[in-house]
Every structure is written in C-alpha cells, then in structure tokens.
Legacy VTK file of the C-alpha trace (Angstrom):
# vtk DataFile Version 3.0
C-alpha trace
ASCII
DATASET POLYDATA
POINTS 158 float
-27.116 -1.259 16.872
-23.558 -1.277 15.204
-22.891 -4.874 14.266
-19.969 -4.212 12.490
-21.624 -5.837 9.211
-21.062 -3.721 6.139
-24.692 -1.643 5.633
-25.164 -1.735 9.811
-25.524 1.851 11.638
-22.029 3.237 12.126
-20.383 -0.413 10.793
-18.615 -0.597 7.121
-20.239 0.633 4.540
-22.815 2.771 6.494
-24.855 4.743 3.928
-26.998 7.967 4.803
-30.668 8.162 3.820
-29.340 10.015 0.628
-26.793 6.925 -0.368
-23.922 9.105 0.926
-21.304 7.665 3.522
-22.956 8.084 6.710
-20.859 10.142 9.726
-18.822 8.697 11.361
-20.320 8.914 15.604
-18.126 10.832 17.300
-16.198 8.232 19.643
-13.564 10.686 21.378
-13.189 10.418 24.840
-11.834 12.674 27.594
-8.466 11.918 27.539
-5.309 11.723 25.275
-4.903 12.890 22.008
-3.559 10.915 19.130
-0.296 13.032 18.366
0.425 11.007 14.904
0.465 7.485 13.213
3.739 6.918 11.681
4.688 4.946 8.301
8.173 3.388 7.932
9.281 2.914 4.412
12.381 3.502 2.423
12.009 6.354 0.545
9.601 9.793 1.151
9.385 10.516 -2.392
6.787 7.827 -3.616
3.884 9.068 -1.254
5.029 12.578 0.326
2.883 14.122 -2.706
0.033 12.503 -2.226
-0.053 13.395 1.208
0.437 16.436 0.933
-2.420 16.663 -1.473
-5.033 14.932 0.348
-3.627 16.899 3.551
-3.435 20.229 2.178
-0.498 21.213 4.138
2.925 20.460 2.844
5.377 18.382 4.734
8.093 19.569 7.026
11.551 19.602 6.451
13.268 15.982 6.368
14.723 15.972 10.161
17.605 13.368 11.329
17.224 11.990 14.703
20.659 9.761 14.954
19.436 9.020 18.259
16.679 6.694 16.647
18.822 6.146 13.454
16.159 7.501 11.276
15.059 10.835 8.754
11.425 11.779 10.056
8.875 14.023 8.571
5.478 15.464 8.985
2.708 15.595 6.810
0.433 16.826 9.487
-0.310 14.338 11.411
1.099 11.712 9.513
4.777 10.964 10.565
7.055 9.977 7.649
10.023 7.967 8.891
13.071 6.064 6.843
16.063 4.120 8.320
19.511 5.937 7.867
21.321 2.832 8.142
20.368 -1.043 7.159
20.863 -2.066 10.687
18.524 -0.313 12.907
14.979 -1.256 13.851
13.425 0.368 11.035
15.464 -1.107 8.420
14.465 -4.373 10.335
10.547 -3.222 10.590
10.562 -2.734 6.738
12.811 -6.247 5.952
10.088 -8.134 8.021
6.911 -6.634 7.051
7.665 -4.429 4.118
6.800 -0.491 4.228
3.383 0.375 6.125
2.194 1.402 9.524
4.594 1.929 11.752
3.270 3.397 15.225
0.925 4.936 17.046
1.594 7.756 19.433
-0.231 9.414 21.873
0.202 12.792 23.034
0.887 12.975 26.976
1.599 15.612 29.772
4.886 13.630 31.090
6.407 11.170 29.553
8.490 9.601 32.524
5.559 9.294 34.862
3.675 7.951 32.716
6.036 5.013 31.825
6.075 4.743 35.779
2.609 4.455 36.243
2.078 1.932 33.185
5.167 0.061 34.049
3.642 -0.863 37.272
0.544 -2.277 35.914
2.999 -4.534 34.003
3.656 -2.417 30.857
6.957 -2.944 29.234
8.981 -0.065 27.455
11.946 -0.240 24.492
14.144 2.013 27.100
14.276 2.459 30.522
13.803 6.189 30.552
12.494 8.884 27.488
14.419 9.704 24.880
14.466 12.953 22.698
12.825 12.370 20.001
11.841 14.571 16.711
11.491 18.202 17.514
13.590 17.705 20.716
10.060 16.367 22.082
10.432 13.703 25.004
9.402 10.272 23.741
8.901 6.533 25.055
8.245 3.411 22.924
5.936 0.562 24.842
6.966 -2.407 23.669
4.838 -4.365 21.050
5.007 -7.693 23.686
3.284 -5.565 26.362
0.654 -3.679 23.767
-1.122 -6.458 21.732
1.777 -6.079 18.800
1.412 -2.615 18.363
4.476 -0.321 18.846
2.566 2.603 20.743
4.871 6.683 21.410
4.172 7.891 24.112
4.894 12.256 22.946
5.463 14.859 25.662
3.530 17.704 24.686
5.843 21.159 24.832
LINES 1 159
158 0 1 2 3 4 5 6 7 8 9 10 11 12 13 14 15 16 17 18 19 20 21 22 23 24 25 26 27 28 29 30 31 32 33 34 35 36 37 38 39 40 41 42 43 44 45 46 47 48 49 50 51 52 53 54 55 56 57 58 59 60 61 62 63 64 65 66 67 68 69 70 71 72 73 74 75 76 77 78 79 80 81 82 83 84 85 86 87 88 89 90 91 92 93 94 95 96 97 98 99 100 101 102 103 104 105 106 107 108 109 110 111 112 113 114 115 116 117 118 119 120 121 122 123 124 125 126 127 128 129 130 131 132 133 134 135 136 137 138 139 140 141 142 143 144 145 146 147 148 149 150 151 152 153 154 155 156 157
C-alpha cells in the first residue's frame, strides 16, 4: 500500500531490494498525453544548457509568438518561455511568483470542442475561442480559477 510516507511502496523515497530508487508504477491512463510543462523566467541562458544536457536533445530555435507577447522554446518536452515586454502576463507571472513552473498542457484532438464540452461542465477559459499558439498549433488556456490554480494548455495535435 502506497502511503505516501517516504520508504512506503511507490511513495518518496521508495528503495528497491538492492537500495536503488525503486520504479516508478506505471500510472498512464487511456487518454491524453502531456504535450509539455512550461517554465516562465527571464532569460533562457541560465538553464537552456542544463537542459539540454540532462535531455540529450538540444533546444529549438527561440520562436516569437507576439500573439502571447512571449519568445518560446523547446527543450523536448520542456517549454522555455520569456516575456517580450514588462507588461504582459508573463512578466506579471514572474513579478508575482518569481521564475518557475509555468503550465501544464495537454495534448488534444480539437481544441474548440473541447473548450465547449469543458465549458459546459463549468470550466472557464483565458479566451473565448483558440488561439495560435507556438508552431502555428491551436491552443486554449483554462483559467487557473476554474483548475485548482493551475494554468492548464489545452495543444491541438497537427
């Protein structure tokens, strides 16, 4: 039984019979795919090479998406993302809470009926309809009030 209690099957800490770190239990559903987490911060230059080097891949080319006022990149599936301006929701994010986690986002087969179908079980959304987002992919932000405080993407798949 997981308890959760540092030593407990599967909880933190978990140690094989050898001492090792035990597996982790493989707890993915049928269902979505996470598409990326994303990690808002000033500057790409103080942690873009570590990524890279505990990703093994190196990152994509800095893109600009002025629709969202921000430079994004990928370090495979880590998202990258700094404010272009001071005055935009990521410069805000980062005044408030510093750099960190940004978002989650989930990849999905269509963005707009999916914000219909959540909307109607009382899901709220930062737009009223998806926006192109990096990559020219169809997005959707739910809105932290709606999610438990986390700012969840919703990511068309192309």
């Amino acid at each position: 039984m997981n308890t959760g209690e540092p030593g407990s099957p599967g909880g933190a800490g978990a140690r094989d019979e050898a001492g090792g770190r035990a597996p982790r239990p493989n707890t993915r559903a049928k269902g979505r795919e996470l598409d990326h987490v994303a990690i808002a911060l000033r500057s790409f230059d103080g942690v873009l090479p570590l990524l890279e080097r505990l990703g093994g891949v190196a990152a994509t080319p800095p893109e600009r998406v002025e629709s969202q006022g921000v430079e994004v990149c990928f370090v495979g599936s880590v998202e990258l993302i700094r404010p272009l301006a001071g005055d935009n929701g990521v410069a805000r994010f980062i005044d408030r809470r510093g750099p960190g986690l940004h978002h989650i986002a989930y990849r999905v087969a269509d963005v707009g009926a999916l914000m219909k179908e959540l909307g109607a079980e009382g899901y709220r959304f930062t737009s009223e309809a998806p926006m192109t987002g990096a990559g020219g992919h169809r997005i959707a932000f739910m809105h932290p009030k709606s999610t438990g405080g986390v700012l969840v993407e919703l990511v068309e798949a192309h």
